[in-house]
Structure formats: structure tokens, C-alpha cells
N, C-alpha and C positions, 0 to 999 in steps of 0.2 A: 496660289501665287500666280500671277501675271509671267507668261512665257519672253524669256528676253530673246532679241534674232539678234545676232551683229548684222551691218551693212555690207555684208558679202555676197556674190552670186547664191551661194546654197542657202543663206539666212531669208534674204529676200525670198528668193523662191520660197521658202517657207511661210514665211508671212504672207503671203501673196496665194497661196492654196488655202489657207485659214480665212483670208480675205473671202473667196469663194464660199469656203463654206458658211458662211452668214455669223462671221466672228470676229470681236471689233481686234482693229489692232489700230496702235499708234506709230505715228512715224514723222520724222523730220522734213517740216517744209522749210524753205527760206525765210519764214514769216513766224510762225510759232511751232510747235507740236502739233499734230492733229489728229483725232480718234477718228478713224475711220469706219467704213461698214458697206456693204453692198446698200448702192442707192435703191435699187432696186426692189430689193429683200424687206420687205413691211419689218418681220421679224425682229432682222440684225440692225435695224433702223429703230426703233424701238430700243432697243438694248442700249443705244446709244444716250436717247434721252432717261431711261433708267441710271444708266453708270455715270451718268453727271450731272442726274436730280436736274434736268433743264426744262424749263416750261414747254410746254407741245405748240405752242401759238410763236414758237421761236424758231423762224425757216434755218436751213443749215445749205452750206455750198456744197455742191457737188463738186470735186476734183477729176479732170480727167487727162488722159497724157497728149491728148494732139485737138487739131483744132476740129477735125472729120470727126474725134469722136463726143466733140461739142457740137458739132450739127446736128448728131442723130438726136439729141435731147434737147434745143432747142429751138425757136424761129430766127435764122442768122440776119443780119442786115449787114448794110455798107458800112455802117459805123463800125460795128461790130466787127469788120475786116478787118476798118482802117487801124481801130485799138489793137487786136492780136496781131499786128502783124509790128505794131509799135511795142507792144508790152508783152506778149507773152514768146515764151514764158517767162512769170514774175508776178510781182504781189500786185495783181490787178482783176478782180472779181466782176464781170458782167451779168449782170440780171435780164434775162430777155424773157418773151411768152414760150410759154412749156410748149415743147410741140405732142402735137395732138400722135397718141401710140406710142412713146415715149419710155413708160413704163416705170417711171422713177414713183419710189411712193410718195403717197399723199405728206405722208408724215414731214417726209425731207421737203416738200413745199409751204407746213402749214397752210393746208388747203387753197393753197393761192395760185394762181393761172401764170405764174410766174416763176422764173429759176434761176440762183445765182450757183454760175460755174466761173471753172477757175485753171489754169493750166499751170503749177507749179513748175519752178526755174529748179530747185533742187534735186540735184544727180541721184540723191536716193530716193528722193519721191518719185521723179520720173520715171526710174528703172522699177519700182516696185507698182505705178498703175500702169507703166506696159507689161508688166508679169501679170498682175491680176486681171488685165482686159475687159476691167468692168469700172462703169462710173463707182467713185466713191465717196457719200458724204461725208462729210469731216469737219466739225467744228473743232475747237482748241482743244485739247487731252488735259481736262482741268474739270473740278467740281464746277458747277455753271455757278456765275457772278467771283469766281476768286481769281487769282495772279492769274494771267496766261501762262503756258509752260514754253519754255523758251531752252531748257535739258530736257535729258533723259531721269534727272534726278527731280525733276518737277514733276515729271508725270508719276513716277512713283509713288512720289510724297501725296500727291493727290487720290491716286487711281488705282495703289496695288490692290489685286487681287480683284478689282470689280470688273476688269477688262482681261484678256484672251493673249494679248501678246504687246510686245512693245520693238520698235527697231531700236535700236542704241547706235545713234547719230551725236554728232556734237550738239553744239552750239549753234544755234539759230541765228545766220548772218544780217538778217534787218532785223527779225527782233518785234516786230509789229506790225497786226492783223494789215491784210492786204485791204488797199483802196476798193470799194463797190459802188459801181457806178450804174443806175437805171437806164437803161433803153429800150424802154415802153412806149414813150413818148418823148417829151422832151429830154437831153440828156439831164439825170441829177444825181448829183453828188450823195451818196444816202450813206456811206461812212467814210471818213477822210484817212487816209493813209499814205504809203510813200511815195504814192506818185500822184502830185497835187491838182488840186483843180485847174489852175492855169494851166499845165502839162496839159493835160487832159481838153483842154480847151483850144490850143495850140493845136491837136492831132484831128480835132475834127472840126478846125475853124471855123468856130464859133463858142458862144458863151454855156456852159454848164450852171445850173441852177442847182440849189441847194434846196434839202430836203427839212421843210418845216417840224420843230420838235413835237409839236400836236398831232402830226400823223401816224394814223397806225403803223406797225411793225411793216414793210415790205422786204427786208433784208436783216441779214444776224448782224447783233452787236448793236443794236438799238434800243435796247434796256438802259433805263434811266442808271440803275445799280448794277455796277458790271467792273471785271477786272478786276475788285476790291480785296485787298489786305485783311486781314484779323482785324490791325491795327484803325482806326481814324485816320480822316488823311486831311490834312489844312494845306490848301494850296498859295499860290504867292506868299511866300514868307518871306519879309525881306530882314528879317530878325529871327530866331528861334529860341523857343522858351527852355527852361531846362526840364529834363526826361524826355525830352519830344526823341526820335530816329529823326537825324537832317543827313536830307536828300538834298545836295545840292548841282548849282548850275551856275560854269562860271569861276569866277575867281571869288571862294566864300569858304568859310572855315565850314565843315560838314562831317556827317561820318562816311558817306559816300558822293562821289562825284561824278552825275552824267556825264558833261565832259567841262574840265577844266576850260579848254580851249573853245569851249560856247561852240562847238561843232553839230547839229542839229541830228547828224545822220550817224555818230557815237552816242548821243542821249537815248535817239530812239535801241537802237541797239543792247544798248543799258539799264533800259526802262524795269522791262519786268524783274530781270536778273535782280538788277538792287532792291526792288519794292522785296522780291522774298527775303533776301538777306534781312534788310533792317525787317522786317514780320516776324523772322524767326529769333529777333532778341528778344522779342516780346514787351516790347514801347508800347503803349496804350496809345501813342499817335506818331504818326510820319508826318514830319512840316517838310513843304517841297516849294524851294524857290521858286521867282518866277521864269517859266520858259516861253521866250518871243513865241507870239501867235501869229507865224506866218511860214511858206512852206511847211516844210515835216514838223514844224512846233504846232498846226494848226490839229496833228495827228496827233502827238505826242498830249497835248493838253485836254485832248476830246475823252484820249484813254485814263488824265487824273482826275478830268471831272466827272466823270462815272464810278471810277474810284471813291471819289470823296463824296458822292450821293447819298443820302439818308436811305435806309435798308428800310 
């Protein structure tokens, strides 16, 4: 059985010594759940792609609590200031050149000369990677390609007993994987999330370009099949057949509702939580209205059409 910590000074600390010792634990970011592990530790890096069946050609973020302890593992730029000092912390993931003595393993880069790091906003994540004072990789706390976990009761349904510990944190306040932006070279956009291109374009004046689907992996969450339900999932529905699970947006008769009030920033929030719900009546398919493709809908629809991807 997977060890549960409540979010208290002594649970933390507990989780955060397990941390050290090369053992994965999950915990509550602002954005999803996240299986953690010393970046470091090939070992407990490993274990990680073991306990979520995740392909090894699939880079994972490193989490860390401040921005000095993103310097020691990366090459910083001025951009890269100007972004942390606008977004973090918060769901905004930069990818820069790995610095050279770094020590992070291979594995958490998918052999690539680059790293995406991340300074989470949430008071438990924060307080638990200043207790463990070590970067941590962390992708979602989910089998790889199913629902993001967005509880603590996600991650179990997923993950008991193949992982070491779990924090038990609420509910996940965005609700969806943070924005990753490349600064390699030109700035690009390589997953869209809640804090949009244009934002993002705004803070470094100038235009950010977008990352062509024919390119190889450079960042997580660039699997064609990802996110995905049990269920089938038929997107823009502007009708829904009968037996379908209807997810809807908007003013629409449905069995669940992102948000009534077409609010972009309660859909995303809502996103994963309803996909479990309707998954677990067991519908052979989820029909999901259409959701506007602009700001956080350009987010929200990137995560249902990896959803509705042929496996």
C-alpha cells in the first residue's frame, strides 16, 4: 500500500526524507498531482517511468523551490528572468540548455541537452521541495496517457501500491498541466496552458512561435495519445447521441457542466475532474461540446484532442 502524509509540518517532513531517499512520492501542485523523485537519482528516476508504464523518450520537468535553485541546473537568460519574475511561481515550465555539472539524470532529460524546470505556486509543494532541497522530477501521478490526477483520490485509483507515499492535498486550483515554453532559441510555445501565448508574448515583447506537430518530443505532454479516458471521446458535439457521457459547455442539457457561465478558467479547472466522473459510469464514449479556441480554451482543447487520439 502506498504511505498516505497529511499536509502538515511532520507529514511533509516525512515525505520529504522519503524524497531523499530515492522514493517516489506524490504531491499537490497547483496544476495536477505530481509523482515525484530525486532528479538526480537515475534509480528513483527510473522507478518513476516504471510506476506509470511512461515511454523513456518522454522528458519529465524538474520542480524546484526558488529561482537560485533553477540556476544550479540550468543556463539562465534574460528572458528567463523576465518570465520568473512575471510567472513564478505558477504553472509556467521553461525549458533551457542543461548546464554543463548539473547532475540531473539522463533519464529525466530523455538524453537531450535540454531541461524543463518549473517553480510551483502551491504552499504544499513549495514547503515540501524546500524540505527536500533537492530538484524534483515530477510528471502527473497517473498511468502515462490516462486522466491527469487533479485529487488525491486520482492518484490512488491510478497508482496504489506502485508508488512509496502520497501527500493528501485537495483539489487542484487550475486543474491543468502548466504552459512550457522553449528558450533555446527563438521563444516557442511547445505546450499551451494557462498562461497563454500572447501573455507570454507581452512579457518578453515580442512574438513567441509555436511548435510544429512533426517535431520530435522536446518537452512532456507532446504524445499524440495522452490524457485519455477508458471511454472514446468525440469532440465538438453540438448534439449528443444517446449512451454517449455529455460533457458539456455553456448553456446545454449535459450530464456534467464545465462551466455553465462559458468561464474558460472553471472549464479548465473542471476539465480532468468531470472526464473521471463520466469514465467511471462506464459510457463507451464522452461527447464534449465545443470549447472557444482562444486563450485557456486553446489549452483546454489541446488536452481533449489528445484525449480523443487514436491509441
Amino acid at each position: 500500500m502506498t504511505q498516505q502524509f497529511s499536509p502538515t509540518s511532520d507529514g511533509l517532513a516525512r515525505a520529504a526524507e522519503m524524497l531523499r531517499a530515492g522514493k517516489l512520492v506524490a504531491f499537490p501542485t497547483e496544476t495536477v498531482y505530481g509523482l515525484g523523485a530525486d532528479a538526480r537519482n537515475d534509480q528513483a528516476v527510473a522507478a518513476i517511468f516504471g510506476a506509470k508504464q511512461r515511454p523513456s523518450f518522454n522528458p519529465l520537468i524538474v520542480h524546484v523551490s526558488s529561482v537560485d535553485a533553477a540556476k544550479e541546473l540550468v543556463v539562465w537568460s534574460e528572458q528567463a528572468d523576465a518570465l520568473a519574475e512575471a510567472y513564478w511561481p505558477g504553472p509556467l515550465t521553461l525549458v533551457l540548455p542543461l548546464r554543463e555539472g548539473a547532475g540531473v539524470s539522463r533519464l529525466v532529460t530523455a538524453g537531450l541537452d535540454t531541461l524543463a524546470v518549473r517553480m510551483p505556486a502551491a504552499p504544499i509543494a513549495r514547503d515540501l521541495l524546500s524540505q527536500a532541497a533537492i530538484p524534483v522530477a515530477a510528471p502527473s501521478a497517473n498511468r502515462s496517457g490516462q486522466i491527469s490526477p487533479t485529487r488525491a483520490t486520482h492518484v490512488l485509483d491510478s497508482l496504489d501500491g506502485r508508488i512509496d507515499g502520497l501527500v493528501m492535498g485537495g483539489a487542484c486550483d487550475v486543474g491543468l498541466e502548466s504552459t512550457i515554453l522553449g528558450l533555446t532559441g527563438r521563444p516557442t510555445l511547445l505546450r499551451p496552458g494557462g498562461i497563454t501565448r500572447e501573455a507570454l508574448a507581452h512579457v518578453l515583447g515580442g512574438g513567441v512561435a509555436e511548435r510544429h506537430a512533426t517535431e520530435g518530443i522536446t518537452a512532456p505532454g507532446q504524445i499524440r495519445s495522452h490524457y485519455a479516458p477508458n471511454a472514446k471521446v468525440r469532440l465538438n458535439a453540438v448534439d449528443f447521441v444517446e449512451g454517449e457521457a455529455r460533457l458539456g459547455f455553456g448553456a446545454t442539457d449535459c450530464d456534467l457542466n464545465l462551466s455553465e457561465a462559458e468561464n474558460l478558467t472553471e472549464a479548465a479547472a473542471n476539465l480532468f475532474e468531470y472526464l473521471h466522473r463520466l469514465d467511471a459510469t462506464g459510457a463507451e464514449r464522452i461527447a464534449v461540446s465545443p470549447i472557444p479556441h482562444l486563450g485557456l480554451g486553446v489549452a483546454i482543447n489541446d488536452r481533449l484532442s489528445r484525449a480523443a487520439a487514436d491509441r
